[in-house]
TIMIGU-212504 format. One record per residue (C-alpha): residue number from 1; chain; x, y, z. Coordinates in Angstrom, 3 decimals. Example, Ala and Ser with C-alpha at 12.3 -4.5 7.8 and 13.67 -1.06 7.14 Angstrom:
2
+-------+------+----------+----------+----------+
! vexnu ! nuza !       px !       py !       pz !
+-------+------+----------+----------+----------+
!     1 !    A !   12.300 !   -4.500 !    7.800 !
!     2 !    A !   13.670 !   -1.060 !    7.140 !
+-------+------+----------+----------+----------+
This chain:
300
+-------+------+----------+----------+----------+
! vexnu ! nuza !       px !       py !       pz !
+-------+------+----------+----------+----------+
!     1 !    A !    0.774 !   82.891 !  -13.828 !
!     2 !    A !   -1.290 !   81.390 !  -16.377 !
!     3 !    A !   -0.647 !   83.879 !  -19.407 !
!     4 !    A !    3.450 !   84.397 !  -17.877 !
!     5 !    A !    4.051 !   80.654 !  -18.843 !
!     6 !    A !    1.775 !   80.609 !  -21.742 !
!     7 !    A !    2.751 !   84.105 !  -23.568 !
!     8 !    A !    6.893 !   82.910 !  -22.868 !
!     9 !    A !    6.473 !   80.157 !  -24.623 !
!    10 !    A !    4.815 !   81.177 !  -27.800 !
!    11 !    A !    7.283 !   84.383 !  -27.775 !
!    12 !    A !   10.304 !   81.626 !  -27.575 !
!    13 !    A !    7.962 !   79.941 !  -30.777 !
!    14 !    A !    7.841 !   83.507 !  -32.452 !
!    15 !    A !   11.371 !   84.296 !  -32.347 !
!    16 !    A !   11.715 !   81.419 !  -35.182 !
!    17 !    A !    9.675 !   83.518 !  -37.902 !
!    18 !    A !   11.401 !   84.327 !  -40.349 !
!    19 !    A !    9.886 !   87.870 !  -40.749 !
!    20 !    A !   10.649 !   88.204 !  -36.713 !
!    21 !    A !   14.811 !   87.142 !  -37.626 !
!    22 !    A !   14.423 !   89.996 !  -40.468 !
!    23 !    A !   12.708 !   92.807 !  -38.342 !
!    24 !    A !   15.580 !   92.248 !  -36.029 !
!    25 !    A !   18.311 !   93.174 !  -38.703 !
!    26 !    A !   16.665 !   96.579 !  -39.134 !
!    27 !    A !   17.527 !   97.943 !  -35.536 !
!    28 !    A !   20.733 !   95.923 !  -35.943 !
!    29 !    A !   21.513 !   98.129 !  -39.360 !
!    30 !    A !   20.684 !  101.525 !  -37.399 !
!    31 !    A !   22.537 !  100.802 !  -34.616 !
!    32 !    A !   26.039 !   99.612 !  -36.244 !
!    33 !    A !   26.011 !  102.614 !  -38.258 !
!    34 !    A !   25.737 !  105.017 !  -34.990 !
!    35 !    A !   28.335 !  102.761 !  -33.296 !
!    36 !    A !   30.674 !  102.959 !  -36.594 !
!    37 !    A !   30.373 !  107.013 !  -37.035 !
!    38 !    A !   30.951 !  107.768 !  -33.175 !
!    39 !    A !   33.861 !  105.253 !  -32.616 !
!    40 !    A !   35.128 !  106.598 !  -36.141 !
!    41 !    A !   34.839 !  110.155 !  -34.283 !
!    42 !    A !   35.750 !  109.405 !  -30.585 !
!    43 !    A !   36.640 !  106.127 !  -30.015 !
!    44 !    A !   40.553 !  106.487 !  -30.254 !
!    45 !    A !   40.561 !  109.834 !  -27.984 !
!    46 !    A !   38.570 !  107.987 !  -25.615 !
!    47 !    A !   40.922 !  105.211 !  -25.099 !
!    48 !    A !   43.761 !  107.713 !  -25.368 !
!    49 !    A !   42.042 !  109.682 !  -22.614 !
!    50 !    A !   41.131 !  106.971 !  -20.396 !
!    51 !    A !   45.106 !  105.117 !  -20.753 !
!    52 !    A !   46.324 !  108.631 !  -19.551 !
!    53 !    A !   43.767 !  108.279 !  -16.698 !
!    54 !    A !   45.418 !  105.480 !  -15.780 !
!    55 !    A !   48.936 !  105.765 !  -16.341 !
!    56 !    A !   48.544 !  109.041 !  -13.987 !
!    57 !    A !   46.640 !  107.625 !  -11.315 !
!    58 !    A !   48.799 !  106.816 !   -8.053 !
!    59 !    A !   46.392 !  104.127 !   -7.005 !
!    60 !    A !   46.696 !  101.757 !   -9.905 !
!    61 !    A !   50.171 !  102.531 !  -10.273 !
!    62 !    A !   51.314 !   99.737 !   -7.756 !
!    63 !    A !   48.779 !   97.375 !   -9.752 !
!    64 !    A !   50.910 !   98.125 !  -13.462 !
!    65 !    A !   53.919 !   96.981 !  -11.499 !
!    66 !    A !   53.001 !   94.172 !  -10.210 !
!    67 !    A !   51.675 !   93.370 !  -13.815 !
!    68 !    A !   54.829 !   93.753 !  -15.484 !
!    69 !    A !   56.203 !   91.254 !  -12.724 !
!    70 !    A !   54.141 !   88.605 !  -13.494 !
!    71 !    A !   54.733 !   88.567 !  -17.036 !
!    72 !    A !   51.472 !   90.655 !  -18.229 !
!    73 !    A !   52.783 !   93.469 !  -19.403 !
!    74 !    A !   50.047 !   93.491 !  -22.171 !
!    75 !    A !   46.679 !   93.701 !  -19.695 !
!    76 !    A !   47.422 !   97.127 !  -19.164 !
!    77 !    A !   46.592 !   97.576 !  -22.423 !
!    78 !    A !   43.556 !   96.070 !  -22.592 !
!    79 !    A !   42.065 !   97.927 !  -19.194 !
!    80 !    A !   41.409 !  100.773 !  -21.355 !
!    81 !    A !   39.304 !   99.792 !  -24.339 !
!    82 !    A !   37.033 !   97.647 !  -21.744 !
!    83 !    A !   36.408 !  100.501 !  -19.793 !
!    84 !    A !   34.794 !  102.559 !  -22.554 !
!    85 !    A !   33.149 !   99.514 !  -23.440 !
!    86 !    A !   31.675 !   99.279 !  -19.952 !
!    87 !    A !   30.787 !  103.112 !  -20.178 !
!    88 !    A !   29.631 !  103.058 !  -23.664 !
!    89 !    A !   27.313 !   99.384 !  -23.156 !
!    90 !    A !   24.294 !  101.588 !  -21.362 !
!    91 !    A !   24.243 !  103.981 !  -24.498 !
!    92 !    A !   23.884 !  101.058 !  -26.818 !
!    93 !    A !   21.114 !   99.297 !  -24.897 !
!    94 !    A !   19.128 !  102.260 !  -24.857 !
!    95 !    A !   19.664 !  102.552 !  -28.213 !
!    96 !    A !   18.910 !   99.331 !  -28.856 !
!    97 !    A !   15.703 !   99.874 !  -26.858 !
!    98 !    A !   14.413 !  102.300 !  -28.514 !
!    99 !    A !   15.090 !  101.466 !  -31.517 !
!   100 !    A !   12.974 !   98.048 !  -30.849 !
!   101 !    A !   10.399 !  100.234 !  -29.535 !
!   102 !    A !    9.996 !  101.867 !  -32.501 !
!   103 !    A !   10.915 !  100.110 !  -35.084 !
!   104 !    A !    9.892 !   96.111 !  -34.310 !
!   105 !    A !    7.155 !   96.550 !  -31.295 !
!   106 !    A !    4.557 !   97.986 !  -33.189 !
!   107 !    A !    5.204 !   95.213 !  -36.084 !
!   108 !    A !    5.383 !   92.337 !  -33.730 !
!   109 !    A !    2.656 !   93.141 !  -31.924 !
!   110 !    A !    0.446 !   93.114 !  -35.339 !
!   111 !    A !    1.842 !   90.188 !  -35.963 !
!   112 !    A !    0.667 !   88.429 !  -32.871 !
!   113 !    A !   -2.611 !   89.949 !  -33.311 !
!   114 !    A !   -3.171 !   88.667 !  -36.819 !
!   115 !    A !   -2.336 !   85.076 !  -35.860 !
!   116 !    A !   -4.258 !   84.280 !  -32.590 !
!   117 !    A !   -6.561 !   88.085 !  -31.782 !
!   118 !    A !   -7.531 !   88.501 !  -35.360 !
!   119 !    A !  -10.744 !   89.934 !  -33.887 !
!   120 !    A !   -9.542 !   91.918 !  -31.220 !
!   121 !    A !  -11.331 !   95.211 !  -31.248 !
!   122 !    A !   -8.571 !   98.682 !  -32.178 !
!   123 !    A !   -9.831 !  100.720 !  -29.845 !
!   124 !    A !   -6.677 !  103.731 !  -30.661 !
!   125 !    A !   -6.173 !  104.634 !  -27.199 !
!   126 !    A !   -3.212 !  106.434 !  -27.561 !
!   127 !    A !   -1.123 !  108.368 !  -30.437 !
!   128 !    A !    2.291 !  108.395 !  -31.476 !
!   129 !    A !    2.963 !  111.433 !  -30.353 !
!   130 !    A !    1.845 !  110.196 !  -26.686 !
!   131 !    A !    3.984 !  107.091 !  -27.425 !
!   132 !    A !    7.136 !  108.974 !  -27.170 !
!   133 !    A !    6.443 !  111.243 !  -24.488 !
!   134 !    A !    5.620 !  108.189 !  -22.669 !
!   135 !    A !    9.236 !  106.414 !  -23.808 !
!   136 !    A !   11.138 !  109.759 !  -23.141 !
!   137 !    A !    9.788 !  109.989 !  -19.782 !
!   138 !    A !   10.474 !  107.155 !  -18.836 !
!   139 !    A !   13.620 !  106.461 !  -19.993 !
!   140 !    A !   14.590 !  109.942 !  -18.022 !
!   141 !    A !   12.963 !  108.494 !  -14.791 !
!   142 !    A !   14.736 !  105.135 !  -15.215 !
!   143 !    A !   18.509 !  107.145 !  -15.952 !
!   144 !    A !   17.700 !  109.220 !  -12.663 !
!   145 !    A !   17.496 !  106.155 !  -10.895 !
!   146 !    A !   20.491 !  104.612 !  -12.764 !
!   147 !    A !   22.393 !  107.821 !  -11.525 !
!   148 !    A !   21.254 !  107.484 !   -8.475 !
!   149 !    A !   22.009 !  104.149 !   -7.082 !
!   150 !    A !   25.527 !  103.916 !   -8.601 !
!   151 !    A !   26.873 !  103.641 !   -5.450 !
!   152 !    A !   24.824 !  100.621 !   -4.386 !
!   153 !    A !   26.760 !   99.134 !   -7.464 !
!   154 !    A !   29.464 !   98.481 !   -5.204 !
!   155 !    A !   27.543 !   95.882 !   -3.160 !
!   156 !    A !   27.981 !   92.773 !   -5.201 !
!   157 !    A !   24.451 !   91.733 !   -4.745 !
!   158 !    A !   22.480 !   94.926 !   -5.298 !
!   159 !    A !   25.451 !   95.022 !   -8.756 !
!   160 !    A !   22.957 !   92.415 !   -9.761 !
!   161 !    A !   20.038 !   93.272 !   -8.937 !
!   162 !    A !   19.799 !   96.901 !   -9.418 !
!   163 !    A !   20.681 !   97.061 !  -13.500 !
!   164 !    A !   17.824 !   94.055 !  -13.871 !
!   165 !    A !   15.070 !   95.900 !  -11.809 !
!   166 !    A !   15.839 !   99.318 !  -13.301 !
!   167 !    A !   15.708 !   97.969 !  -17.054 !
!   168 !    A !   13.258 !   95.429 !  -16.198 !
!   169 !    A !   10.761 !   98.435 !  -14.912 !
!   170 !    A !   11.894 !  100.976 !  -18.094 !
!   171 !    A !   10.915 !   97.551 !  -20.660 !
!   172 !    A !    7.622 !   96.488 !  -19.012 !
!   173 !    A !    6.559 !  100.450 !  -19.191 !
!   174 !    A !    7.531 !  101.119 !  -22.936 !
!   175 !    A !    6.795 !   97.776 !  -24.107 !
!   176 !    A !    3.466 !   97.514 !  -22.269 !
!   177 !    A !    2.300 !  101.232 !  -23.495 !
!   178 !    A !    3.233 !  100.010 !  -27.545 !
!   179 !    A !    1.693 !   96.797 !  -27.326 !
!   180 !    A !   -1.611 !   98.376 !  -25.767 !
!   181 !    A !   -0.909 !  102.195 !  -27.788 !
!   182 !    A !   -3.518 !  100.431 !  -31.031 !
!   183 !    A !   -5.906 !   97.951 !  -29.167 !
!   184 !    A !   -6.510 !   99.453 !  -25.676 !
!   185 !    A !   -8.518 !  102.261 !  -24.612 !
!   186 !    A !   -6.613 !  104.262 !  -21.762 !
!   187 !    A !   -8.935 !  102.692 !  -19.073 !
!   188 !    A !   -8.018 !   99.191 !  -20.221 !
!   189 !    A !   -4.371 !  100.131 !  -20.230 !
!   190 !    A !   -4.098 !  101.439 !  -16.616 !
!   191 !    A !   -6.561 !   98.600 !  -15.612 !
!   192 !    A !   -4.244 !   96.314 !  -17.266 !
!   193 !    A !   -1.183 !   97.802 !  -15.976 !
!   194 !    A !   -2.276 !   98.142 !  -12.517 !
!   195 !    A !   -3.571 !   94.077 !  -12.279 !
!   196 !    A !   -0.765 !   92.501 !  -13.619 !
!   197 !    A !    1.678 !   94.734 !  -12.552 !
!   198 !    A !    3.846 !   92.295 !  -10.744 !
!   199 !    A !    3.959 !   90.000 !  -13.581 !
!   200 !    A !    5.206 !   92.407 !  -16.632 !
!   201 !    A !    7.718 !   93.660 !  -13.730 !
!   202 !    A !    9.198 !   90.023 !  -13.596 !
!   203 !    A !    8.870 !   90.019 !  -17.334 !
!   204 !    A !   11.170 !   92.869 !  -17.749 !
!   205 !    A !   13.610 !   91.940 !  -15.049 !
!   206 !    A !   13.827 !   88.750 !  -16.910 !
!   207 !    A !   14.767 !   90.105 !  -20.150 !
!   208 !    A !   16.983 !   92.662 !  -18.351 !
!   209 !    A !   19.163 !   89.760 !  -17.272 !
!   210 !    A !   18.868 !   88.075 !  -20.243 !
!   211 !    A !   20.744 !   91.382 !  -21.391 !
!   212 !    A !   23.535 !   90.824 !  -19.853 !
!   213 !    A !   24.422 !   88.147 !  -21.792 !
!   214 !    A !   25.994 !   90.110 !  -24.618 !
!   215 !    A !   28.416 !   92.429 !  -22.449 !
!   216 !    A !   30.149 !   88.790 !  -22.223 !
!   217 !    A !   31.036 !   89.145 !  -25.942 !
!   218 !    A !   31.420 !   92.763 !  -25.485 !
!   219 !    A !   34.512 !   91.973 !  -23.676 !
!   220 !    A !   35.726 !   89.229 !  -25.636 !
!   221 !    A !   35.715 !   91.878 !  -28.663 !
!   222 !    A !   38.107 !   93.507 !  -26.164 !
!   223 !    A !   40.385 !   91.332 !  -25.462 !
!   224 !    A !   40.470 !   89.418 !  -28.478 !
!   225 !    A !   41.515 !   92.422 !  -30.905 !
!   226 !    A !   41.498 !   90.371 !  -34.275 !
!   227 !    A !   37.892 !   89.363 !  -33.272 !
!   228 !    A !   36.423 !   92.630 !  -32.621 !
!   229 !    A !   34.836 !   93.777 !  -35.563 !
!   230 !    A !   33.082 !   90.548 !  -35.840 !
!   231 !    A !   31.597 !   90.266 !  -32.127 !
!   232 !    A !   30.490 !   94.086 !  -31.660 !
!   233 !    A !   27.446 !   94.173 !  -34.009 !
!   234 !    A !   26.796 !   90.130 !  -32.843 !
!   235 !    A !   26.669 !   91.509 !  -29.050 !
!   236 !    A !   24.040 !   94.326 !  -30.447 !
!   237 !    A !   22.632 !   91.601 !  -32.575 !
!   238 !    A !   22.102 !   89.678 !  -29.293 !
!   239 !    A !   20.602 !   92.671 !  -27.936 !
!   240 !    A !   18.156 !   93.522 !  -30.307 !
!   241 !    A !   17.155 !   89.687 !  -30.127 !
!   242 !    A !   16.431 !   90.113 !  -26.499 !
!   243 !    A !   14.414 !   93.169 !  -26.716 !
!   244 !    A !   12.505 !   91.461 !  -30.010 !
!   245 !    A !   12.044 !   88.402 !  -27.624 !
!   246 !    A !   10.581 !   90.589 !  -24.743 !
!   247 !    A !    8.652 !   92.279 !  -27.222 !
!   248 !    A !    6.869 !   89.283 !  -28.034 !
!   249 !    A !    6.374 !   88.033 !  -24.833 !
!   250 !    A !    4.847 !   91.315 !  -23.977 !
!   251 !    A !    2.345 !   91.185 !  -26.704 !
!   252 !    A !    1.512 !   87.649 !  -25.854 !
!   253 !    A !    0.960 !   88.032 !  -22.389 !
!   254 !    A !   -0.826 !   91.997 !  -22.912 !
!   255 !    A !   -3.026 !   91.237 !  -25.699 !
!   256 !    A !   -4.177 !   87.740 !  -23.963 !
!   257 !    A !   -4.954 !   89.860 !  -20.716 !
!   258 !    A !   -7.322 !   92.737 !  -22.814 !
!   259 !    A !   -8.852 !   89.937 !  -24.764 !
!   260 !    A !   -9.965 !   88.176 !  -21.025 !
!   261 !    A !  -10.375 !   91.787 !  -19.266 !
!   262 !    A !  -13.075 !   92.667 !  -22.419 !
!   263 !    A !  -14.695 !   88.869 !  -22.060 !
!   264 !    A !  -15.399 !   89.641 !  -18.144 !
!   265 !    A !  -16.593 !   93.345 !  -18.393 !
!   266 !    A !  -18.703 !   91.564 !  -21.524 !
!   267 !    A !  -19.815 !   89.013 !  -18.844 !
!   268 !    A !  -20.873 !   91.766 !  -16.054 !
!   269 !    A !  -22.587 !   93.729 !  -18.604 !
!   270 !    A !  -24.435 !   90.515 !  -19.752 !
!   271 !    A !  -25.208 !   89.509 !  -15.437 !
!   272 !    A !  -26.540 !   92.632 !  -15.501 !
!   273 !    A !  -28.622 !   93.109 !  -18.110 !
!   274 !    A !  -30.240 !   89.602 !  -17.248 !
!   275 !    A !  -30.649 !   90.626 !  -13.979 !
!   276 !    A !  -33.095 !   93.405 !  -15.068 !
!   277 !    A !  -35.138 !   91.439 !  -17.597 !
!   278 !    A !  -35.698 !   88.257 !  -16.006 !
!   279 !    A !  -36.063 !   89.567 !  -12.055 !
!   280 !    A !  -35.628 !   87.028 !   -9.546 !
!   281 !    A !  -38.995 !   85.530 !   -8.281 !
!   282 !    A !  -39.436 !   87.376 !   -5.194 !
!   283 !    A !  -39.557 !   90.773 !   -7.282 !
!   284 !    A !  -41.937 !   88.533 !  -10.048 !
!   285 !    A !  -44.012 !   87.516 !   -7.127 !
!   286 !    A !  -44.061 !   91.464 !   -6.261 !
!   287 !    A !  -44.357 !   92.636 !   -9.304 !
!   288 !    A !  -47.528 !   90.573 !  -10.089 !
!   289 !    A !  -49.548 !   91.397 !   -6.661 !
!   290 !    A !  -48.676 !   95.201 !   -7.651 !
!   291 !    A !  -50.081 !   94.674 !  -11.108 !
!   292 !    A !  -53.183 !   92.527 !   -9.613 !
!   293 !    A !  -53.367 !   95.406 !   -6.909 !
!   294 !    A !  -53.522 !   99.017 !   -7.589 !
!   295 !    A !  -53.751 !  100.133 !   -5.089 !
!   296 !    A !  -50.560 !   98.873 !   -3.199 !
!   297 !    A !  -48.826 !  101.020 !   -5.083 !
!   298 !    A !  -50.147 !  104.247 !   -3.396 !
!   299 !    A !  -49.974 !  102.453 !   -0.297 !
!   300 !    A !  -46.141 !  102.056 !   -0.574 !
+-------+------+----------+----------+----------+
């Protein structure tokens, strides 16, 4: 609990650094461009595709009616750009993700180890190569379960919970690996991740809701057309903020927990080597009569 409260704060602290604000343009720059060349490409057959969708099904067609009643003719345009929205926001989180993992992580996390573990040992436990096998697989594991508890969306309060546990679990276990890739040794890091397991869960169910937050201007760019262009790349923007913000607080509370983990295995190692040089009386006592008497020693 100690280094959850601690490492939040000084992440929140972080965020305010210049250099952190600038790192998060960078994934922001990647990711508008990949948004602007597929929605150049696809986004008006999409929405073409999806209005046909529903202007054929029978189900909704009682609902367009009762629209044009009312005097909202207009909504039913506006159904079909938020529903590729809705099916495109996953993509762009992902995105987002791993474009933070690979882009800001590694930076952030030297930056929090220059200003308070300057002499934190680099121990090179893992490689880049094993970094993204490690983000690929789980990403996979984490869309399986996405896929797979879709239904359970319908329940309004597994719609809640689900999305935050899922991309809670996928950001504690890319995040965690990064932050620990250059300092840990691959003991420390399953030590690590198995003893505070709980904790980087809630970490990355945190900033999983905290995600949420931009689909809210996600679907303002939708239904306030003139305003699109604008709010788009300031939801992604948002994103990238969050996933700068949990990389922080990752590195804050990781690097803290190595730095004590290394301090207590230094302490056993020191119990233990005191233990052998300075025995405890009894064994002095003993030692001394065998010393003072041979010939106990062939009697034993």
């Amino acid at each position: 609990m100690r280094f959850l409260i601690d490492s939040f704060w000084r992440a929140v602290f972080y965020c305010l650094y210049p250099r952190v604000i600038f790192l998060s343009l960078l994934p922001l720059i990647l990711t508008v461009v990949l948004a602007g060349i597929l929605g150049y490409w696809f986004w008006d057959d999409a929405v073409g595709q999806v209005r046909v969708w529903l202007e054929a099904s029978s189900l909704l067609g009682s609902v367009w009616q009762w629209l044009e009643q009312v005097g909202a003719p207009n909504l039913k345009t506006v159904v079909a750009p938020l529903l590729v929205i809705f099916a495109v926001t996953p993509a762009v989180v992902v995105v987002s993700l791993l474009a933070v993992s690979f882009f800001m992580t590694p930076a952030l996390t030297r930056l929090v180890a220059e200003r308070r573990f300057a002499g934190l040992q680099r121990l090179q436990g893992s490689t880049v190569l094993q970094s993204v096998g490690w983000t690929l697989m789980s990403l996979l594991l984490a869309l399986g379960a996405l896929l797979l508890t879709l239904p359970l969306w319908l329940v309004p309060p597994l719609a809640l919970v689900l999305p935050a546990l899922i991309w809670g679990w996928l950001a504690y276990r890319v995040m965690v690996f990064d932050v620990l890739a250059e300092f840990a040794s691959p003991q420390e890091r399953h030590t690590l991740l198995t003893r505070y397991r709980p904790w980087l869960l809630c970490i990355g169910m945190l900033t999983g809701l905290m995600g949420a937050v931009p689909s809210l201007v996600w679907a303002s760019g939708a239904l306030f057309a003139a305003a699109f262009v604008i709010l788009i790349p300031v939801a992604i923007w948002i994103y990238t903020l969050v996933f700068a913000f949990s990389s922080l607080w990752f590195a804050h509370f990781a690097l803290a927990a190595l730095r004590d983990l290394r301090e207590q295995t230094k302490g056993d190692v020191v119990d233990v080597t005191a233990t052998t040089v300075n025995p405890s009386p009894h064994a002095a006592e003993r030692l001394a009569s065998t010393h003072e008497h041979p010939e106990h020693r062939f009697e034993s």
